[in-house]
C-alpha positions in Angstrom: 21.1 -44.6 -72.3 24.4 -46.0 -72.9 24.7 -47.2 -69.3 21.4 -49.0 -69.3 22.5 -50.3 -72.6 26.0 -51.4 -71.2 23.7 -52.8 -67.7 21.8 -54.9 -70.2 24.9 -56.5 -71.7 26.5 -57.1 -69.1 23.4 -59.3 -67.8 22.7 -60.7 -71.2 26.5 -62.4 -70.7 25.3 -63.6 -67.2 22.4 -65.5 -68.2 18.7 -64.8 -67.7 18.7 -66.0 -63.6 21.2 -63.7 -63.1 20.2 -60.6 -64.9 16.3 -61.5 -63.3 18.3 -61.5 -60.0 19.6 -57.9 -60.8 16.8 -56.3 -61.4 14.6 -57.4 -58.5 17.6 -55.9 -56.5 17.9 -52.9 -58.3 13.7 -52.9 -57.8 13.6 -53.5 -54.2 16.5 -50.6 -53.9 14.3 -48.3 -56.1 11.1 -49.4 -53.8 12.6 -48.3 -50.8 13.6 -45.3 -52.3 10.4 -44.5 -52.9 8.7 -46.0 -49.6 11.3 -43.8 -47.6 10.2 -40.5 -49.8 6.5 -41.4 -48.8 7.3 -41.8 -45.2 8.5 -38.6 -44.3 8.3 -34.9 -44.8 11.2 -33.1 -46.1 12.7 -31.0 -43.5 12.0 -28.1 -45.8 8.3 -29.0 -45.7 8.2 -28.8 -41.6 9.5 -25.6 -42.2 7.2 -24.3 -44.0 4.1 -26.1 -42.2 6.0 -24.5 -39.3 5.9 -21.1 -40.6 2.5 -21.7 -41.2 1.6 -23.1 -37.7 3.3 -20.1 -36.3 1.4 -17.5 -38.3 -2.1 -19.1 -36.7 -0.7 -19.6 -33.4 0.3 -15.9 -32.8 -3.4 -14.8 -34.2 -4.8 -17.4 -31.6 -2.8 -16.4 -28.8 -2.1 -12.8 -28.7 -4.3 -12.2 -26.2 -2.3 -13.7 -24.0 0.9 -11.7 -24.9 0.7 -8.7 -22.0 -0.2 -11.7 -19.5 2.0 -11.5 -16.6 4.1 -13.8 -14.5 1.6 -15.9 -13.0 1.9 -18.6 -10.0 4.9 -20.7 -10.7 6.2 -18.2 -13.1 7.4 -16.4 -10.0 9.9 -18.7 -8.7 10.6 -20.0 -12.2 11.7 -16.8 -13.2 10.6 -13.5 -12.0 12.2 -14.2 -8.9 14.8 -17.1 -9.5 18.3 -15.4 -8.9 19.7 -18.8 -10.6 18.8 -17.5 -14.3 19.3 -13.7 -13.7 22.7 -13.6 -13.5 23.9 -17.0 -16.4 27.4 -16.3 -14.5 29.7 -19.7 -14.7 28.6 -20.9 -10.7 24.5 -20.1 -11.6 24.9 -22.2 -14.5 26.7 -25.2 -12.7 23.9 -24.9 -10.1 21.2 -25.0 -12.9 23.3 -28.5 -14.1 23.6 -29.9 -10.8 21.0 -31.6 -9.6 21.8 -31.4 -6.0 22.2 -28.0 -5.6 20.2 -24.8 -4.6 18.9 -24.5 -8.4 16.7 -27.5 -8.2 15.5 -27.3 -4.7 14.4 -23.6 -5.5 12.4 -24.8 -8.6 11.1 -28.4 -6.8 12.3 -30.2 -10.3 15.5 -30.8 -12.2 14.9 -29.1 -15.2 18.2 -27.6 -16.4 17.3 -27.2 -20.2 13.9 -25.5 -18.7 15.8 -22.9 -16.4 18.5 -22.5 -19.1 16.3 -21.7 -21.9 14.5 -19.2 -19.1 18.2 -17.7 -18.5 18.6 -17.1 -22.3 15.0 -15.5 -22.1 15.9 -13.2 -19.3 18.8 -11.5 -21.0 17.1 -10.8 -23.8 13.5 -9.8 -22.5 14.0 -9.2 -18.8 10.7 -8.8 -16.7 8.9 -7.9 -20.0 6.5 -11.0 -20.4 5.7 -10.4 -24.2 8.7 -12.3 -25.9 8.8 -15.3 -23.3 4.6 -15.7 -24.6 5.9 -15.4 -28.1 8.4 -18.1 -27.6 6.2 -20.3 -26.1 4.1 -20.0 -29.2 6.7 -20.7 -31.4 7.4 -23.6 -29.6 4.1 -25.0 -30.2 4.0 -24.6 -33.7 7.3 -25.8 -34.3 6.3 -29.3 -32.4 2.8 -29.3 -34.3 4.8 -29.4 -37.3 7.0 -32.1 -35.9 4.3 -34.2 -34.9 3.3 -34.3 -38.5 6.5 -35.6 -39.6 5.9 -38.6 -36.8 2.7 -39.1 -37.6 3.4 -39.3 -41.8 7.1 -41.7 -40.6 4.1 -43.8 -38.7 2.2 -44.4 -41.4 -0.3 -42.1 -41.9 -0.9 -40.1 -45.2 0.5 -36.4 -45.5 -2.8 -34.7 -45.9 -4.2 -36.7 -42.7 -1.3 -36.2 -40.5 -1.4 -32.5 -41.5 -5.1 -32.2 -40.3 -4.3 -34.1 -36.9 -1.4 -31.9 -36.5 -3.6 -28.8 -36.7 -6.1 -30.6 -34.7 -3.0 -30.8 -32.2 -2.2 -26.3 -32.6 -5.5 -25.2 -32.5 -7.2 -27.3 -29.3 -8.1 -25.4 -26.3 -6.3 -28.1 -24.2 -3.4 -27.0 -24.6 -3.9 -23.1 -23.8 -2.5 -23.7 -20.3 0.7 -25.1 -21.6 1.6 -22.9 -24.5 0.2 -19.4 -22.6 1.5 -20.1 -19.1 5.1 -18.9 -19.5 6.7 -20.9 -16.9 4.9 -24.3 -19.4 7.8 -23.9 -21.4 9.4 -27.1 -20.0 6.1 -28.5 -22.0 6.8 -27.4 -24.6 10.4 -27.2 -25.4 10.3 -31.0 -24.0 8.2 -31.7 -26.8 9.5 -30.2 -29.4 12.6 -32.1 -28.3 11.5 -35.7 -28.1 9.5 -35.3 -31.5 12.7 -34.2 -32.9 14.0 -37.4 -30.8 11.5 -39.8 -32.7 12.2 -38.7 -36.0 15.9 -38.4 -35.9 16.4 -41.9 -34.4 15.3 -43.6 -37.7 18.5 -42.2 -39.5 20.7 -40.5 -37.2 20.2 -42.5 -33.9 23.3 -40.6 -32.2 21.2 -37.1 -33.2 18.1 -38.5 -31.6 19.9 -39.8 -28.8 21.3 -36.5 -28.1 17.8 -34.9 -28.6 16.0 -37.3 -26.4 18.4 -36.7 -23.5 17.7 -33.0 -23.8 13.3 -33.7 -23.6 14.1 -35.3 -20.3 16.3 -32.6 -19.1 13.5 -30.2 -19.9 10.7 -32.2 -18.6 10.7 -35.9 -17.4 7.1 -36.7 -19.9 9.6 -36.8 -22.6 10.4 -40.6 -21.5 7.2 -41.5 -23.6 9.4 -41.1 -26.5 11.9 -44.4 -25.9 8.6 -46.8 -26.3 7.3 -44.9 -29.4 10.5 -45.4 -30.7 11.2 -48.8 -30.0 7.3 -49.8 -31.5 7.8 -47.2 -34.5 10.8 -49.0 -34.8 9.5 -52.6 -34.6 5.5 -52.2 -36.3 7.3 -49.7 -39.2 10.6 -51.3 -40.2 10.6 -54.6 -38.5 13.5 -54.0 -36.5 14.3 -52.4 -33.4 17.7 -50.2 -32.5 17.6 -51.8 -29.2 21.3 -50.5 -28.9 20.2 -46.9 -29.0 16.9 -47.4 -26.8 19.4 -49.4 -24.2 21.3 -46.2 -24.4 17.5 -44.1 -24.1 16.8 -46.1 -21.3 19.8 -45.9 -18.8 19.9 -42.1 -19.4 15.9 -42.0 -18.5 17.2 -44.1 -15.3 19.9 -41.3 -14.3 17.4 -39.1 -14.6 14.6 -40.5 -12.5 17.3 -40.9 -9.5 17.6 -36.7 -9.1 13.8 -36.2 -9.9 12.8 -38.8 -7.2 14.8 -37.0 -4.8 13.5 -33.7 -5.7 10.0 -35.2 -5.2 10.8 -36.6 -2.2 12.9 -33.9 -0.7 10.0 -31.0 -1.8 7.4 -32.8 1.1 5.2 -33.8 -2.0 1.5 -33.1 -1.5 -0.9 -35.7 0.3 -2.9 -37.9 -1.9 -6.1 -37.1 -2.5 -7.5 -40.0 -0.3 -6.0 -42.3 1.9 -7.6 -44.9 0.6 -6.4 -46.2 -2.8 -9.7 -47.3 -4.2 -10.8 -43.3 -4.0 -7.7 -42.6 -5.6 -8.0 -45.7 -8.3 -11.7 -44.4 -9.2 -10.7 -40.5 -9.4 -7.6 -41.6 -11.7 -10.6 -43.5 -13.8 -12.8 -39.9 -13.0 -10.2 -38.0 -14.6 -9.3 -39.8 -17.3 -13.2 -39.6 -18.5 -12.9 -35.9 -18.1 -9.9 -35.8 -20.2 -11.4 -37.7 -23.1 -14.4 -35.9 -23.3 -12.1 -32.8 -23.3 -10.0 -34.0 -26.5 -13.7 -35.0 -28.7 -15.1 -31.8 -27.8 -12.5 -29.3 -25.6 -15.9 -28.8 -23.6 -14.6 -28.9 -19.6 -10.8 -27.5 -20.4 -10.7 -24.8 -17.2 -7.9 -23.6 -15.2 -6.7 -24.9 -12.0 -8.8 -27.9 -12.8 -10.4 -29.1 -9.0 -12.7 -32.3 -9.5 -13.7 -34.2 -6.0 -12.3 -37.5 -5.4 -15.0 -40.2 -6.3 -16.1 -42.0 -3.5 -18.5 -44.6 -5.1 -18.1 -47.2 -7.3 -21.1 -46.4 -9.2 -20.0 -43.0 -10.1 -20.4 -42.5 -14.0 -17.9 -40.6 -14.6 -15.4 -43.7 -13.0 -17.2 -46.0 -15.0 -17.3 -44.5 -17.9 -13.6 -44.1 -17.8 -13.2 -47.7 -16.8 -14.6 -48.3 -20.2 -12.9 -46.3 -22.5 -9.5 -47.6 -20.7 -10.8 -51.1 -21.1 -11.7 -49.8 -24.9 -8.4 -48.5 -25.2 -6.7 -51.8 -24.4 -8.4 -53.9 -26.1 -7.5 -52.4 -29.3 -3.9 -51.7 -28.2 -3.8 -55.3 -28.2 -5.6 -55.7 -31.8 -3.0 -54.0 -33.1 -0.3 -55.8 -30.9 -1.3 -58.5 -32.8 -2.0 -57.0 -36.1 2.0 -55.4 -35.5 0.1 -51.7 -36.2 2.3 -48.9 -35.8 -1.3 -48.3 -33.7 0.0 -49.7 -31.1 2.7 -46.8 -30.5 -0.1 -44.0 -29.9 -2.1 -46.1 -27.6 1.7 -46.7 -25.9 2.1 -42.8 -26.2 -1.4 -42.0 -24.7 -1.2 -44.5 -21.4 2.3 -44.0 -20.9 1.7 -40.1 -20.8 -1.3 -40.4 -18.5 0.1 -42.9 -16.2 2.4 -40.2 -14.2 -0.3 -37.9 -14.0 -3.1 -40.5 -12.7 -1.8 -39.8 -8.5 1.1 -42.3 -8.8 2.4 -39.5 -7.2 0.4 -36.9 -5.8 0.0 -33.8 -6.8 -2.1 -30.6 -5.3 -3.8 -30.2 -8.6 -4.4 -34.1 -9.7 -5.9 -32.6 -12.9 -4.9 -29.7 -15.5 -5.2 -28.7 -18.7 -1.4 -28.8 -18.7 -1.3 -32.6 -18.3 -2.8 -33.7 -21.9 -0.5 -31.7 -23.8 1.7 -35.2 -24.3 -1.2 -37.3 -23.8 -3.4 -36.1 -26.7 -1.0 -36.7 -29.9 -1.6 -40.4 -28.6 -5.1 -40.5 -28.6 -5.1 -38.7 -31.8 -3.0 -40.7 -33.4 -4.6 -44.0 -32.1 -8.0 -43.0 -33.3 -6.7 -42.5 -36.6 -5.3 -45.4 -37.1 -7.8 -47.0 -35.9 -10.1 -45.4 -38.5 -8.2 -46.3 -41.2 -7.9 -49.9 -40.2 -12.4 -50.0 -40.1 -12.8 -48.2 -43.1 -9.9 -50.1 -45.3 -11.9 -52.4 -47.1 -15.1 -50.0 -47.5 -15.6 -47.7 -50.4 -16.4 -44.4 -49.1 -18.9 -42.2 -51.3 -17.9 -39.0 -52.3 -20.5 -36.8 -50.4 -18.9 -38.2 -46.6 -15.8 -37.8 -47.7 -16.9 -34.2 -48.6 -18.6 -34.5 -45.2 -16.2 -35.7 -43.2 -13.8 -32.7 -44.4 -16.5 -29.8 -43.4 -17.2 -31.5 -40.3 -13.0 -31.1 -40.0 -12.8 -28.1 -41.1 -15.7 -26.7 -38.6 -13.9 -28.1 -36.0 -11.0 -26.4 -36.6 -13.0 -23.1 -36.9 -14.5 -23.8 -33.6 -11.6 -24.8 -31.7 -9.3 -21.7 -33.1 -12.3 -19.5 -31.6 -12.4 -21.3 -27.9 -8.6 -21.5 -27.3 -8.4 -17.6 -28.8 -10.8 -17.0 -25.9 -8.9 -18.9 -23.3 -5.7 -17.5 -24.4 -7.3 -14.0 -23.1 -7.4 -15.4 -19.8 -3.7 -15.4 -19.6 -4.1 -12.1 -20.0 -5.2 -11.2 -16.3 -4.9 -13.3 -13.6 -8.1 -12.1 -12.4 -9.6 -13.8 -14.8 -8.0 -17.0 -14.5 -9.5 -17.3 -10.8 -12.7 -16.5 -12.4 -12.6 -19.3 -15.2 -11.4 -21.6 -12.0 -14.1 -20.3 -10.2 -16.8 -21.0 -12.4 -15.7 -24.3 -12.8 -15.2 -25.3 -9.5 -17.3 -23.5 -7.2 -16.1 -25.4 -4.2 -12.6 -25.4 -5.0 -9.0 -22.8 -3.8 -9.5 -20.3 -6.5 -13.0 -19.9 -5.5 -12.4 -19.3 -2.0 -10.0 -16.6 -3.3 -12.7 -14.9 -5.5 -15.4 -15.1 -2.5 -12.6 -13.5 -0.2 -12.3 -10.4 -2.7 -15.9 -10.4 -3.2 -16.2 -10.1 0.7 -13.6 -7.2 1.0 -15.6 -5.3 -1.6 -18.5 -5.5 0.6 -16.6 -4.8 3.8 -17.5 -8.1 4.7 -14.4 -9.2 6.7 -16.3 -11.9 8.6 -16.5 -13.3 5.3 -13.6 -13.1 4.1 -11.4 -14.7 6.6 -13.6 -17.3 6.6 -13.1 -18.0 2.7 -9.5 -17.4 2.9 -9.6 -20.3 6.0 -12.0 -22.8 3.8 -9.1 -21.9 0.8 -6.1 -22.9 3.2 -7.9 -26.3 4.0 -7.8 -26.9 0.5 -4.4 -26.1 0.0 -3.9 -22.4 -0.4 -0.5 -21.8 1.6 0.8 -18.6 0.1 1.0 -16.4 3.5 3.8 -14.2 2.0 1.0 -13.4 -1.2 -1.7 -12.7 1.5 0.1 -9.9 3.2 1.3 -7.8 0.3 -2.2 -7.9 -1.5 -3.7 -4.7 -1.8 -7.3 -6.4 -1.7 -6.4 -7.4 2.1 -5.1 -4.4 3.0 -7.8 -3.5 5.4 -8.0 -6.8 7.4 -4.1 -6.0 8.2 -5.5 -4.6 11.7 -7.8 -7.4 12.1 -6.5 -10.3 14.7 -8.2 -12.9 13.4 -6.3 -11.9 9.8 -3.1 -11.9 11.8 -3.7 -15.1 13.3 -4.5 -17.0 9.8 -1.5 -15.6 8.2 0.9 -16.9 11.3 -0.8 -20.7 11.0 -0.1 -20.4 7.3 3.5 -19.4 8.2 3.3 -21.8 10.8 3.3 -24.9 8.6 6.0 -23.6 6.3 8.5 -23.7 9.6 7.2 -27.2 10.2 7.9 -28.3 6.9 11.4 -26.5 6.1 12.8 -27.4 9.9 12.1 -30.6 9.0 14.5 -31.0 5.9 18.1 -32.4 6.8 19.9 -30.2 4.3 17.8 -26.9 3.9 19.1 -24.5 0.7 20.0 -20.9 1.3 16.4 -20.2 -0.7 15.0 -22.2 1.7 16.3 -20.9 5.0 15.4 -17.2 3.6 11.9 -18.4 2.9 12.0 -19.7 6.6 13.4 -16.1 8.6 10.1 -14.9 6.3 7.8 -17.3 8.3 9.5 -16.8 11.7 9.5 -12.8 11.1 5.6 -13.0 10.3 5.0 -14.7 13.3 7.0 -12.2 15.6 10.0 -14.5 16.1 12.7 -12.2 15.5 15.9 -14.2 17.2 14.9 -17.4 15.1 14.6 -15.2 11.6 18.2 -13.4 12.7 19.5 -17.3 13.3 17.5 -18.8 10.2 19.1 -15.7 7.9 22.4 -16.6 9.5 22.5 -20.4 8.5 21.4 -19.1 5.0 24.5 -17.0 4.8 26.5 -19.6 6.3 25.3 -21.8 3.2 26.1 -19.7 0.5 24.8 -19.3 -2.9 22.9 -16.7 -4.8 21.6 -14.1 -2.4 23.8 -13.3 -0.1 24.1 -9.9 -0.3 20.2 -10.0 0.3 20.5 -11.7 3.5 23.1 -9.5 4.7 20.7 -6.4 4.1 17.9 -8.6 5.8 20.4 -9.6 8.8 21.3 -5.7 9.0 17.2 -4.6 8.9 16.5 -7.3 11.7 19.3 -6.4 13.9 18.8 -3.2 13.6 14.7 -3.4 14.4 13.5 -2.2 17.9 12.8 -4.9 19.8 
């Protein structure tokens, strides 16, 4: 009291323009107090809602928890020397994006593979703890993606209900329960940490935003979110920090180009670009109508390339990207933090949409990034319609059981995809019964056929599955459920025309790794090429790196074989 007393004084003796001059700065100080306090959650409030997040994330997916390693989480991990053994040279491999390391994994990923490393030591070959840390992962950026969505604008309560919206949808069962995903999701926990830092501790978010790209290139989304968080919300941008975003998202792109490059990236769907323009539009249909109703989520996600222009699935995704535009540009105008989720949403889907090809062009996998964008676009955009309309009580009621139900419903579906990740089996069902034409069908008929003693048939489904991509020779000859077409030439001869291409493709690299060359004394030994395995197991040696004392035993088994 006696300061405000002593404050009023001392602007009484200054005169009334000057003590009103006081106060309004004293008032805009206090107002931005206040505006900052309404724009974010307390970091002890993500904790909690993290907490929280967790607690409904294990429920959901503990089905998944006995899952095993599963396609890519073989390399990645189960059989990626690289992160067994975190020894000083393993870990400069893992850092340098030249070396062995990256080749083995076909991406440079170092926080990925070190984060995998940590995982090893503590869990080993036991699945369990890398599912539960995947989960965590999850939760943690659900919570984090409140925060972003409150900083942008949105109310707590609001951002709260998009962020569950964001834990619970089946979408995003692939990337949370797929253990080797964790690039997914530590990438995102990173660059929402990124996003929310930069507003007070740009260095922090700097440093946090380098690591997202280091565990998986998406994260670059985060330097235009920033930049129009930056602009629409506080009406200037850091454009020193983003120049700083910016060149380290260009040193990154140079090693992950090469890595692309070097892996002999898959064909393109169609040689001609307008079958690849209308798929892109296909596919981006399909994802939409995934996010308003998860109805279509499947693994290994196969749709056929579109080849009319009629097709409604192209059209209607025409459409909705033409929607999509349109009001990214209302709110270019409008200067709507709405235009950063429409940013976040294209800019996510864009590297996905065959710029570069990819054997699967669509997965679940891919909307993890893409789908806080289009949530947070749609809700802005609400807000904007209904701004200047008095909303009875009974929708609003409405509107929160139709929420709530949704929630319900979506908990339920991705607890019953999570059990998929229990048992691979049943993930070539689910892909199955979604794309009856597709790889993993061809697989299932093949097992099918060997149940019946049908071996006729089954070569011939595990031929139709090579022509659509299936190349995993080594995988073919160790599987029990083939174990009586071993005898069978025609068995023989598929599995040496698998191996066949691998030889093609590895000779053809200037520079193969020791991985590489081990892989390739497989192929030759398959095909009964004994004095090119010896040589190829030779250069591997001569190479170096991480196996060598499992070539030498595989040099000694070869030399020692009759001939």
């Amino acid at each position: 009291m006696s300061r405000q007393r002593g404050e009023s004084r001392s602007e009484a003796r200054r005169g009334p323009a000057k003590a009103a001059a006081s106060r309004l700065r004293r008032g805009s100080s206090a107002a931005r107090a206040a505006s900052t306090d309404d724009t974010s959650l307390r970091a002890g409030e993500v904790v909690l809602l993290a907490l929280l997040f967790a607690l409904v994330a294990l429920v959901i997916y503990a089905p998944s928890f006995r899952g095993p390693f599963v396609s890519d989480d073989v390399h990645y991990i189960a059989t990626n020397p690289y992160i067994h053994d975190l020894k000083v040279s393993n870990v400069l491999a893992i850092l340098d994006p030249s070396s062995g390391s990256t080749a083995f994994v076909v991406n440079y990923a170092p926080v990925q593979l070190l984060l995998h490393g940590a995982e090893w030591q503590l869990f080993g070959a036991n699945t369990t703890g890398y599912h539960v840390v995947n989960v965590l992962l999850h939760a943690l950026g659900s919570a984090l993606l409140a925060a972003v969505f409150v900083r942008a604008g949105l109310s707590r309560f609001t951002a709260i209900c998009a962020a569950v919206f964001f834990l619970l949808h089946p979408a995003n069962v692939e990337a949370v329960a797929w253990i080797s995903q964790a690039k997914t999701t530590a990438s995102f926990v990173l660059s929402m940490g990124a996003l929310l830092a930069h507003r007070r501790r740009p260095a922090l978010g700097t440093l946090l935003f380098g690591l997202a790209l280091l565990a998986k290139p998406t994260a670059a989304v985060a330097l235009p979110v920033a930049g129009i968080l930056d602009w629409t919300c506080e009406g200037r941008v850091r454009w020193r920090w983003l120049v700083l975003w910016s060149v380290m998202l260009g040193a990154l792109l140079v090693p992950e180009f090469w890595t692309h490059q070097r892996s002999a990236a898959e064909e393109p769907i169609d040689a001609d670009w307008t079958v690849r323009l209308r798929t892109s539009g296909a596919i981006a249909a399909r994802y939409l109508w995934m996010v308003a109703t998860s109805i279509g989520v499947a693994a290994l996600q196969e749709p056929k390339p579109v080849r009319s222009w009629l097709d409604p699935l192209w059209l209607t995704g025409l459409a909705l990207i033409l929607a999509i535009a349109a009001r990214a540009v209302v709110a270019l105008r409008r200067k709507s933090p709405e235009l950063a989720f429409w940013t976040w949403a294209g800019a996510s889907f864009v590297p996905v949409a065959q710029v570069f090809p990819f054997l699967y062009p669509m997965a679940d996998r891919y909307l993890y990034f893409i789908l806080p964008g289009l949530i947070g676009g749609v809700l802005f955009a609400a807000r904007d319609a209904t701004a200047n309309a008095s909303t009875p009580p009974w929708l609003r009621r409405l509107g929160r059981a139709v929420a709530l139900a949704t929630a319900v419903a979506f908990g339920a579906h991705a607890f019953q995809r999570a059990s998929l990740w229990g048992a691979p089996e049943k993930l070539l069902a689910d892909a199955a019964a979604h794309y009856p034409d597709g790889r993993a069908a061809q697989l299932v008929e093949a097992g099918r056929a060997m149940q019946a003693q049908d071996a006729d048939a089954a070569i011939a489904a595990l031929r139709r599955a090579w022509r659509l991509g299936f190349n995993r020779f080594e995988l073919l000859e160790v599987d029990p459920v083939f174990a009586p077409l071993r005898s069978d030439p025609r068995f023989g001869a598929l599995l040496r025309e698998i191996a066949g291409s691998w030889i093609e493709r590895i000779e053809a690299r200037p520079h193969p790794t020791q991985l590489e060359l081990r892989a390739l004394a497989q192929a030759y030994f398959l095909r009964g090429e004994r004095g090119a395995a010896i040589e190829a197991l030779e250069r591997a040696l001569a190479v170096g790196g991480p196996v060598d004392d499992l070539i030498r035993n595989d040099l000694a088994m070869l030399r020692g074989a009759p001939r």
